[in-house]
C-alpha positions in Angstrom: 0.0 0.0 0.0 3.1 2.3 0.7 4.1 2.0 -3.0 0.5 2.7 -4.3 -0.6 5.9 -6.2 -3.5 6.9 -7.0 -3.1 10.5 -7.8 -1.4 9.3 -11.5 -3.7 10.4 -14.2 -4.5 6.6 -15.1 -6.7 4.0 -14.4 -5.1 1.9 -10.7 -6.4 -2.1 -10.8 -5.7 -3.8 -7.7 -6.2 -7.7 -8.3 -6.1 -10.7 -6.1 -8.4 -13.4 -4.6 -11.8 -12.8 -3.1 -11.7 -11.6 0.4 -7.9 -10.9 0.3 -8.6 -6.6 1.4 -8.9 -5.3 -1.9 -11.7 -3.0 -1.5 -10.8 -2.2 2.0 -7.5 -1.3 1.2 -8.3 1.3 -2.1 -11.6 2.7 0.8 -8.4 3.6 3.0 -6.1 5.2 0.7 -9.2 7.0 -0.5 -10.6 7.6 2.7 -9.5 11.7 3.1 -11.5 12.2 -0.5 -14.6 10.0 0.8 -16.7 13.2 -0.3 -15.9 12.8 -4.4 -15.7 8.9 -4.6 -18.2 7.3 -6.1 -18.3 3.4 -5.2 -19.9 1.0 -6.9 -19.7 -3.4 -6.3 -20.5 -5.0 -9.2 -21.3 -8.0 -6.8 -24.5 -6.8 -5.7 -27.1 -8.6 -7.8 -29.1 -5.6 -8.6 -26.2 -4.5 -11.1 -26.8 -8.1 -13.0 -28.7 -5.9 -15.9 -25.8 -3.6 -16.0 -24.1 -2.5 -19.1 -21.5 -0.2 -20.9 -23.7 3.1 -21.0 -24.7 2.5 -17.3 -21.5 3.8 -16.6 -22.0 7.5 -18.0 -25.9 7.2 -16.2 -23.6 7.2 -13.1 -21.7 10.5 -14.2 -25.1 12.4 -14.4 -25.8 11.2 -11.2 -22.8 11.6 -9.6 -21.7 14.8 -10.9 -19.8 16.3 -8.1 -17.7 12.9 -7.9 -14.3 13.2 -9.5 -13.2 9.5 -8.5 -14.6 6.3 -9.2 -14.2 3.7 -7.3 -15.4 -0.2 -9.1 -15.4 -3.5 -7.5 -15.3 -6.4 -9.4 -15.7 -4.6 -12.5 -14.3 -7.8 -14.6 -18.0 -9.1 -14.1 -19.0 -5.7 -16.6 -18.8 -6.5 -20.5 -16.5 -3.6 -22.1 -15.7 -2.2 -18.9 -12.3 -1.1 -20.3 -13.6 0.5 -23.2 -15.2 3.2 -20.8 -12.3 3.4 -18.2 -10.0 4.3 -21.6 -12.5 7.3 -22.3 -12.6 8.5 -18.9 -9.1 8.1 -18.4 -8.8 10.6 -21.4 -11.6 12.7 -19.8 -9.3 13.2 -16.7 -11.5 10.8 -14.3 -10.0 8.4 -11.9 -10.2 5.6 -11.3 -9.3 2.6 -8.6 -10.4 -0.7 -9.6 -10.4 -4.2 -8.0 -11.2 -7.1 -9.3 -10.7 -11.2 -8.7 -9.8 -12.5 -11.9 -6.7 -11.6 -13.6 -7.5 -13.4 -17.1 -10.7 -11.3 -17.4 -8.9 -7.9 -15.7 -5.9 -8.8 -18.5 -7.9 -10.1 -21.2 -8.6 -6.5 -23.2 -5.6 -4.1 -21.3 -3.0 -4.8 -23.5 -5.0 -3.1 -26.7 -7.1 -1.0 -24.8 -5.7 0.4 -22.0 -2.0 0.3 -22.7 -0.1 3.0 -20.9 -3.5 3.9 -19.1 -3.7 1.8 -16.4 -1.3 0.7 -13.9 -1.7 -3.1 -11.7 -1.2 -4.4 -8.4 -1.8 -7.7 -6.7 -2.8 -7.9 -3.3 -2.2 -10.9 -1.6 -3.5 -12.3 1.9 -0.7 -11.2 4.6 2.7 -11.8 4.5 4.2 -13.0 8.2 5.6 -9.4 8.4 2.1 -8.0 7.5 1.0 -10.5 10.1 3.0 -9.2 12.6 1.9 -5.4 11.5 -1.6 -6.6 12.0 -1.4 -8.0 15.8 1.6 -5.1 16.7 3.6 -8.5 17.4 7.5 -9.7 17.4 9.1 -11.9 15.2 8.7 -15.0 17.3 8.7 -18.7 17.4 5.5 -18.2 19.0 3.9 -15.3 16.4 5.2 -17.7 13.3 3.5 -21.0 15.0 0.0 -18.7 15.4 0.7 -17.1 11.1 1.2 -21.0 9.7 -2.1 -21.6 12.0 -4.6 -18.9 11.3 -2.4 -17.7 7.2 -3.3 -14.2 6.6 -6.7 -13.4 4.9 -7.9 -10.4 7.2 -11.1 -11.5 7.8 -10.0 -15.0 9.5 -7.9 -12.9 11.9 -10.8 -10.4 12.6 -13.4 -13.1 13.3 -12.7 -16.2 14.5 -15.6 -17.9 11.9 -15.2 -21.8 11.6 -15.5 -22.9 8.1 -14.1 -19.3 6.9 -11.6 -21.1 4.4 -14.0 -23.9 2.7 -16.7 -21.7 2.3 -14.2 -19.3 0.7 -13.2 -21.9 -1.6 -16.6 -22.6 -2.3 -17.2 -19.6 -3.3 -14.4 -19.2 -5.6 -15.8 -22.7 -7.5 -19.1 -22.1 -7.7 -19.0 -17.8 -8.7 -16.1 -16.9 -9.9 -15.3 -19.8 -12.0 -18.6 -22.0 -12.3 -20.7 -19.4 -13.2 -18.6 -16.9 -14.5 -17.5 -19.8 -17.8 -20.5 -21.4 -17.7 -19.6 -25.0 -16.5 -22.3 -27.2 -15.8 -19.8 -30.2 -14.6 -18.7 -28.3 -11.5 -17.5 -31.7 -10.1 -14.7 -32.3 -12.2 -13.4 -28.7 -11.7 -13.9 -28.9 -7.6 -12.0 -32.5 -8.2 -8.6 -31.0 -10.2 -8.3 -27.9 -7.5 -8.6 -30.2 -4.5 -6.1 -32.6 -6.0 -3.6 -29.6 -6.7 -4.3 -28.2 -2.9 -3.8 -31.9 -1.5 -0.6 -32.3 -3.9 0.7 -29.0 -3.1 4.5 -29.0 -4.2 4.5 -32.6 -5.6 5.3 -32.7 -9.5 1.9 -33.1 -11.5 0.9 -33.3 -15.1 -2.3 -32.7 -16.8 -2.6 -36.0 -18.1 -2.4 -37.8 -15.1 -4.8 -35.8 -13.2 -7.2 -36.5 -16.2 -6.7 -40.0 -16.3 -6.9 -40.2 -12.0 -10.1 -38.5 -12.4 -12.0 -40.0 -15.7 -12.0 -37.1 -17.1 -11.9 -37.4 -21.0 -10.5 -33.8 -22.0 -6.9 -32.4 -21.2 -7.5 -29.5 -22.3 -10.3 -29.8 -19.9 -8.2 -30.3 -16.9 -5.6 -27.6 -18.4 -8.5 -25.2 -18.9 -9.5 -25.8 -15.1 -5.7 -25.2 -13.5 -6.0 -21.8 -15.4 -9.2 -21.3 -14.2 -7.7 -21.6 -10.8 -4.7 -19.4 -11.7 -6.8 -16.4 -13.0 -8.8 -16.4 -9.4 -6.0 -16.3 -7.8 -6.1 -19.8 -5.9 -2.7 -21.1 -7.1 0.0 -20.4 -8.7 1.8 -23.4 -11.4 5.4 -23.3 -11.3 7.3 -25.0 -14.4 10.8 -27.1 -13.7 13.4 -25.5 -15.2 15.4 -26.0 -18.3 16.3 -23.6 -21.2 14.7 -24.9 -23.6 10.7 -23.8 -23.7 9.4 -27.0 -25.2 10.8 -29.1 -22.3 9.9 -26.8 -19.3 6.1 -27.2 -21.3 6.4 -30.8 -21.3 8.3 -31.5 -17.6 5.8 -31.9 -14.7 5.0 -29.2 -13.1 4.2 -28.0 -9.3 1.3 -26.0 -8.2 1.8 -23.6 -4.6 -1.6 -22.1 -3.1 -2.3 -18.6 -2.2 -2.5 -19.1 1.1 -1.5 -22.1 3.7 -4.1 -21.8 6.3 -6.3 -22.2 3.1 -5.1 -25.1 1.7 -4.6 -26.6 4.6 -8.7 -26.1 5.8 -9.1 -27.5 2.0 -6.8 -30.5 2.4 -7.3 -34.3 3.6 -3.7 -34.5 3.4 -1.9 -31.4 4.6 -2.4 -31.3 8.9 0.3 -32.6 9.8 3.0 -31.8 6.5 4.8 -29.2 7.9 7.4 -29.6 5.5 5.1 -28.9 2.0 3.3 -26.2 4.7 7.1 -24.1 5.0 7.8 -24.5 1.4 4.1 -22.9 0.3 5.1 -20.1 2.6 8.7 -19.2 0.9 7.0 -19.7 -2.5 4.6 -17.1 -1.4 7.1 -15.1 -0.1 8.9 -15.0 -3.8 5.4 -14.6 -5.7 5.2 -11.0 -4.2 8.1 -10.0 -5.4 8.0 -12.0 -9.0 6.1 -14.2 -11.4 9.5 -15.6 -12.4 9.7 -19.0 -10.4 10.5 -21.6 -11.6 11.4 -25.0 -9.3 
């Protein structure tokens, strides 16, 4: 948040997974201007009707606003082609959203040296230790690989919090967002990746474990999964292109007190548990990881 601006006459996307403090986050950095944002959550089921020109009915009605503030705004067809023309129209604009395959999807032609991206991620142990004003500790690093760091678990203490999350993610972001009927098969290939969490794994194999007849399927799915933010897939490597494509790869989840609540396997593995915490700990500072 320290490196964030949102005075810079472009468009500021903050992505990351559902419930990981993206809107909370952009209502704090905006919170001295609270009286010329406009805020909008694209969630709310009212706004299931809502199209491109809805966005300029907002202008009329807000005219005193001068920043716009858009949640979830991936869910909106041709949202970019209006955040290009008020970016030219000197608007602003702070925008989250939870799937980077839809939030990436147009930027390149559309929005290119318009907009400028973030990822938030659920809290890193120093962010934990932020949070509860705590020391580094053998103590305070035992309670962070217990409770992992979305905000919400740490603010209320709800059992469940991490399965429903997940639940969430299968059935709304990616279910419904692409239209898949066979929501089994995709709940199946993300609870194998969580349960193999930093094992080697190929696409065909999961396919053939799980009967299901497409790999493209199953390679459709771990995207899927990708784009929301769930996991990341790392590729072994080797120079060569072709061969880092066709070596197995390993997948790391966004967060270990998450993949742990989603695992039968994962309790007691403190080993693969440390490991999904340094690989988090490298995926905030780069996408370059290879194992």
């Amino acid at each position: 948040a320290g490196s964030m601006h949102l005075e810079v006459p472009k468009a500021v996307l903050v992505s990351g997974i559902r419930r990981s403090g993206k809107s909370t986050l952009l209502k704090d950095l905006l919170r001295e201007k609270r009286d010329v944002v406009g805020y909008v959550h694209f969630d709310d089921p009212r706004l299931n009707e809502f199209k491109l020109a809805d966005f300029y009915t907002l202008e009329d009605i807000w005219k005193d606003k001068s920043y716009f503030q858009f949640d979830e705004i991936q869910k909106i067809e041709r949202w970019e082609e209006y955040i290009r023309h008020g970016v030219e129209r000197n608007r602003r604009f702070a925008i989250t959203g939870s799937n980077a395959g839809l939030l990436s999807k147009e930027l390149g032609t559309l929005l290119t040296g318009r907009h400028t991206t973030y990822e938030l991620f659920p809290f890193s142990y120093r962010e934990f230790l932020d949070y509860h004003t705590a020391e580094p500790s053998f103590a305070s690093f035992e309670a962070y690989r217990k409770h992992g760091g979305f905000p919400e678990a740490l603010v209320y203490d709800m059992p469940g919090y991490h399965q429903e999350l997940f639940q969430d993610i299968v059935q709304r972001d990616i279910a419904v967002r692409y239209g898949i009927r066979n929501s089994y098969d995709l709940n199946n290939v993300a609870l194998h990746l969580i349960n193999t969490l930093g094992r080697p794994f190929s696409f065909s194999a999961i396919a053939r474990h799980y009967g299901i007849q497409s790999i493209t399927s199953v390679a459709d799915y771990v995207r899927m999964f990708e784009d929301a933010y769930v996991l990341s897939v790392v590729s072994r490597f080797d120079y060569s292109f072709r061969r880092q494509q066709n070596n197995p790869k390993k997948a790391y989840i966004v967060d270990h007190a998450f993949a742990r609540a989603n695992s039968t396997q994962l309790h007691a593995d403190y080993g693969r548990i440390l490991e999904n915490m340094v690989f988090m700990e490298l995926r905030r500072q780069t996408k370059s990881i290879w194992y």
